[in-house]
N, CA, C and O of each residue as an XYZ file, in Angstrom:
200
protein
N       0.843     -1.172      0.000
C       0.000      0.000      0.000
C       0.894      1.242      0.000
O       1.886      1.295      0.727
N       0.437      2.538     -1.060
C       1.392      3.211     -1.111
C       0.983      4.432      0.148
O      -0.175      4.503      0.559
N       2.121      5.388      0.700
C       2.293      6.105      1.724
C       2.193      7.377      0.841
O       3.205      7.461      0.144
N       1.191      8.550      0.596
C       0.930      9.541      0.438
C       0.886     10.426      1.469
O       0.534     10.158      2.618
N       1.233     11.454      1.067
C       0.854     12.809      2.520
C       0.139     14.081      1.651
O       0.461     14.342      0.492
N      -0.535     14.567      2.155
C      -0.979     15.952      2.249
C      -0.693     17.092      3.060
O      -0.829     17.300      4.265
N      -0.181     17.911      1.933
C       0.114     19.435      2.964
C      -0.674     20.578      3.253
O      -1.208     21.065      2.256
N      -0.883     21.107      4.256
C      -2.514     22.178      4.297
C      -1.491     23.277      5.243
O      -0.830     23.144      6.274
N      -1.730     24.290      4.388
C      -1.471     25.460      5.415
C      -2.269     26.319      5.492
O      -2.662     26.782      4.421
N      -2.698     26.748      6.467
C      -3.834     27.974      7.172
C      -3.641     29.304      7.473
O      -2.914     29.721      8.375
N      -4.504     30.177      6.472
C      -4.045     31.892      6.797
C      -4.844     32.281      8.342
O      -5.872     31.788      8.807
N      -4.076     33.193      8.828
C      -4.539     33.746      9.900
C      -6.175     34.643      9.626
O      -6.327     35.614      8.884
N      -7.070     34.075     10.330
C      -8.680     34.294      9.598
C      -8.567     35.931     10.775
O      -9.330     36.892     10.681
N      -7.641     35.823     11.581
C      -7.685     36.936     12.987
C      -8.495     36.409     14.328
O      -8.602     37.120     15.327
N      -8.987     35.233     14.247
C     -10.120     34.787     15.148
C      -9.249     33.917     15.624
O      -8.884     34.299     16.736
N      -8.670     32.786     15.265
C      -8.031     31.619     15.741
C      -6.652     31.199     15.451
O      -6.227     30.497     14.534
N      -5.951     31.864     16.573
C      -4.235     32.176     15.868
C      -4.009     30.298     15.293
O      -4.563     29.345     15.841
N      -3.133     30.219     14.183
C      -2.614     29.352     13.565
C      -0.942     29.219     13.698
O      -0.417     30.264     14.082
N       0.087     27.969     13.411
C       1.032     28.088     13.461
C       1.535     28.447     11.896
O       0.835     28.527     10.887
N       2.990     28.636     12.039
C       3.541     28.759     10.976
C       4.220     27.316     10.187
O       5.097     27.316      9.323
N       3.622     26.303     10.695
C       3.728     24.758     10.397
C       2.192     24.120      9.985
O       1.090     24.171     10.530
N       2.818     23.361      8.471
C       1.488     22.657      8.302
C       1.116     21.740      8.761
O       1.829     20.908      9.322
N      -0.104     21.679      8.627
C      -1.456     19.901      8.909
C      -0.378     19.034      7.786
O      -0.199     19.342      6.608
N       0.106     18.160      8.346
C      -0.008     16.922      7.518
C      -0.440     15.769      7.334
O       0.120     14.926      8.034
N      -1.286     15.369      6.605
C      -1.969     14.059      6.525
C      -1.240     12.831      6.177
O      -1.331     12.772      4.951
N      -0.628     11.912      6.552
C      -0.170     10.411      6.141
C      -1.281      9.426      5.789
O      -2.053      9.028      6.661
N      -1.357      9.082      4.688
C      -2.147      8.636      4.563
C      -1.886      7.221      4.013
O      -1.099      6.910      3.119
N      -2.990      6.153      4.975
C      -2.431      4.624      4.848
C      -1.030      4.762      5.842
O      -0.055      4.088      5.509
N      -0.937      5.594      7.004
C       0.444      5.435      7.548
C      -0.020      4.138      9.047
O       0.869      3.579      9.689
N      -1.373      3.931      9.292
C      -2.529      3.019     10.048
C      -2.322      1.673      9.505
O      -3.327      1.242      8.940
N      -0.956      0.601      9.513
C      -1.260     -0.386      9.302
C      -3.079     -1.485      9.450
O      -3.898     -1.978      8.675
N      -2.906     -1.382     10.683
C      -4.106     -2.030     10.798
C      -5.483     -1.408     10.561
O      -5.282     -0.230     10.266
N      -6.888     -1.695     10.559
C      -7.823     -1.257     10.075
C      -9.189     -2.037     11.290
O      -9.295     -3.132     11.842
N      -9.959     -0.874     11.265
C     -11.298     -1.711     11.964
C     -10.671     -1.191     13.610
O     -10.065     -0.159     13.896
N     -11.210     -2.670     14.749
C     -11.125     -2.529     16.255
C      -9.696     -2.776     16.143
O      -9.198     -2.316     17.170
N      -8.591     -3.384     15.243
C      -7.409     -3.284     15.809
C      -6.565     -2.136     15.893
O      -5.476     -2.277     16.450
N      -6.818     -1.264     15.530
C      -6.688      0.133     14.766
C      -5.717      0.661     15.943
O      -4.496      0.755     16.068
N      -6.867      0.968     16.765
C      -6.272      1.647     18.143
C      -5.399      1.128     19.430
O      -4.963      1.863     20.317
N      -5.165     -0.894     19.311
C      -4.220     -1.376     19.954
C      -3.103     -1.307     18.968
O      -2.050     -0.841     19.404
N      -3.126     -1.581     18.059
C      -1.888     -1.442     17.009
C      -1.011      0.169     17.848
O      -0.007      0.338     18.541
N      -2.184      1.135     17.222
C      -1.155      2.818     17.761
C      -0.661      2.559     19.239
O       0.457      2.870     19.651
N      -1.665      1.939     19.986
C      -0.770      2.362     21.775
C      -0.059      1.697     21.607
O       0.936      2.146     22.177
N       0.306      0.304     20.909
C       1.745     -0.348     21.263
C       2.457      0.470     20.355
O       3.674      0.461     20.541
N       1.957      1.331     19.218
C       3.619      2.039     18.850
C       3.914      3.082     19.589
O       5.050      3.556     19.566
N       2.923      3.596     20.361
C       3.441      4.828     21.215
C       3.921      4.536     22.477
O       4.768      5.305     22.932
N       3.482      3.368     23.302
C       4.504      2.589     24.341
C       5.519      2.443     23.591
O       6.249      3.430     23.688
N       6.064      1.369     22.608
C       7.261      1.226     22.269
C       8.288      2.547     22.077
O       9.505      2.471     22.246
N       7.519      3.859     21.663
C       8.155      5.183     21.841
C       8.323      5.381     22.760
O       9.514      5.118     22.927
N       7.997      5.652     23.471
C       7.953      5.904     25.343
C       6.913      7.445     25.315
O       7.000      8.475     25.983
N       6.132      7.106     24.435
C       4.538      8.669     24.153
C       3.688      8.441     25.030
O       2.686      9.150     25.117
């Protein structure tokens, strides 16, 4: 499965300060899919120490 990203950057509207860093989307970066979805991420963010 291929690994695409999307880049989004946001003008200051004056209402809701924004950074000077974009949203990036990874997309397909979610090996697993469905209820395993979310044990898959905590064991990669334990294995980080997140």
């Amino acid at each position: 499965m291929e690994k695409k990203t999307e880049t989004y950057f946001f003008k200051d509207d004056g209402l809701i300060p924004n950074s000077k860093y974009p949203l990036i989307i990874y997309k397909n970066a979610v090996i697993e899919r469905g209820t395993n979805a979310g044990a898959w991420l905590e064991k990669l963010f334990e294995s980080n120490n997140w």
